[in-house]
N, C-alpha and C positions, 0 to 999 in steps of 0.2 A: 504494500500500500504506500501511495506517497500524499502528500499534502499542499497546494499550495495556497496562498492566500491572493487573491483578488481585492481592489480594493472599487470595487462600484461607488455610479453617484448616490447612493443609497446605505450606503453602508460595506466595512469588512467584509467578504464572503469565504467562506474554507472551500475550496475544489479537493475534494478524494477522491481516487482511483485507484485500479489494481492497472495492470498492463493492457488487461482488455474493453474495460469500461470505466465510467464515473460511477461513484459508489455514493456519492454523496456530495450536495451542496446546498451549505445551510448559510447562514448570516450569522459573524460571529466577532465579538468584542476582545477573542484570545486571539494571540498570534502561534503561528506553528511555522516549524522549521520547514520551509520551503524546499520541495523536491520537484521535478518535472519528470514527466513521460510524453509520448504521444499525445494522451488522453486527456492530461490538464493542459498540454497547450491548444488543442481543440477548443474542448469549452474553454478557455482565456478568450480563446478568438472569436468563440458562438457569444460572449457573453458582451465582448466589445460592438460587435455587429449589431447585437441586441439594445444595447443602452444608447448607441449610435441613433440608434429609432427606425431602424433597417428591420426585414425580416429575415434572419439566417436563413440560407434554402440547405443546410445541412442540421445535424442533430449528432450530439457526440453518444457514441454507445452508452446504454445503461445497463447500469445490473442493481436491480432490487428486491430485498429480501422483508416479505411480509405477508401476513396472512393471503390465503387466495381471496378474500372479502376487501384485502386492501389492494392488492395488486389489479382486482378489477376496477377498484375506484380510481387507481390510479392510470390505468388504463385508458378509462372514458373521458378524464381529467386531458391526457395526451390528444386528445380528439377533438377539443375547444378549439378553435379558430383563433389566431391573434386578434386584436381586436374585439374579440365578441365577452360576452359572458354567460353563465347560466345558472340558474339556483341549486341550492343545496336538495329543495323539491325534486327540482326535474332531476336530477344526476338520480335521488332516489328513485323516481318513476322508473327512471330507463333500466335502473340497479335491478329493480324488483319484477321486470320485466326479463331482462336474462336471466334469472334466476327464477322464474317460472312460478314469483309470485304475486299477490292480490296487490302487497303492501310492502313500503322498506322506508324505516325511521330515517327522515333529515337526520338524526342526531347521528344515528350510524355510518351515515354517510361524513358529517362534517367531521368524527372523530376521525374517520381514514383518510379525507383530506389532510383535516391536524397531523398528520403522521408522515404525509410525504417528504419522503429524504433527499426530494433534488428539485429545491427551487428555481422558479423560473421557467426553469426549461421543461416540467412537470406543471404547467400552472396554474396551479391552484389560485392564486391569486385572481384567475376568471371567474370563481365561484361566491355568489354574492346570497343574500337573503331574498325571499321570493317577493317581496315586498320592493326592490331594485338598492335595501343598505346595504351599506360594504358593512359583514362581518367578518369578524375572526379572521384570523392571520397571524400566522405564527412569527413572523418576521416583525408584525405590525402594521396597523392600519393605515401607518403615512406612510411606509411601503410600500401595499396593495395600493392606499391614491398614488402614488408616482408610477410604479405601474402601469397600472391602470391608463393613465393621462398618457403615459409614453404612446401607450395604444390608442391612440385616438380616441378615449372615452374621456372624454375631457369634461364631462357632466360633475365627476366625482370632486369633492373638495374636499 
């Protein structure tokens, strides 16, 4: 595994990877001993492209480890549109629909959101209240508004 650190207009970010994929990218007030491979100079560059206010037309490998209830949420999360947004509802609707059933708690959904290990490029931060408020975000609300804003939802404050 290596580490290295990013320094976005939003804040610190930790890049983890093994040789094959990003393992991990969260927002982080520690610093770690800076290593490189392949895979963190990718995302360095997906991430530059990104905050640029460009859309990368690449996606650095991932590798993520989590229940199969979070790996689909995170899944459906990947399938957002830059740009768009969708509630914690709908993600449920769709959840409970692959899963072949009637019903699937927003809550259960936002807790597997709360749990994505690769910000940004996982974005969660698309994921709003059905009502159109920015909730929850692990990184932080003026995070998800900058975001947000970066993406042409320039609505949010």
């Amino acid at each position: 595994m290596v580490q290295k650190e990013y320094f976005s207009p939003i804040g610190r970010m930790i890049i983890t990877a093994d040789n094959n994929a990003l393992t991990d990218l969260s927002f982080s007030d520690i610093s770690c001993e800076n290593t490189d491979n392949d895979i963190t100079e990718m995302t360095e560059k997906w991430l530059d492209i990104y905050f640029s206010g460009n859309i990368p037309e690449f996606t650095p490998p991932v590798s993520l480890s989590g229940t199969p209830f979070q790996l689909m949420i995170w899944e459906m999360l990947r399938a957002i549109p830059y740009g768009s947004t969708v509630s914690y509802k709908d993600i449920a609707k769709q959840a409970a629909k692959k899963q072949g059933k009637e019903k699937m708690s927003s809550q259960a959904v936002g807790g597997a959101v709360g749990r994505n290990p690769i910000a940004i490029i996982i974005p969660c931060h698309r994921v709003i209240g059905s009502d159109g408020s920015l909730t929850g975000y692990a990184g932080g609300l003026d995070k998800k508004t900058y975001l947000l804003r970066l993406e042409n939802k320039v609505k949010y404050s």
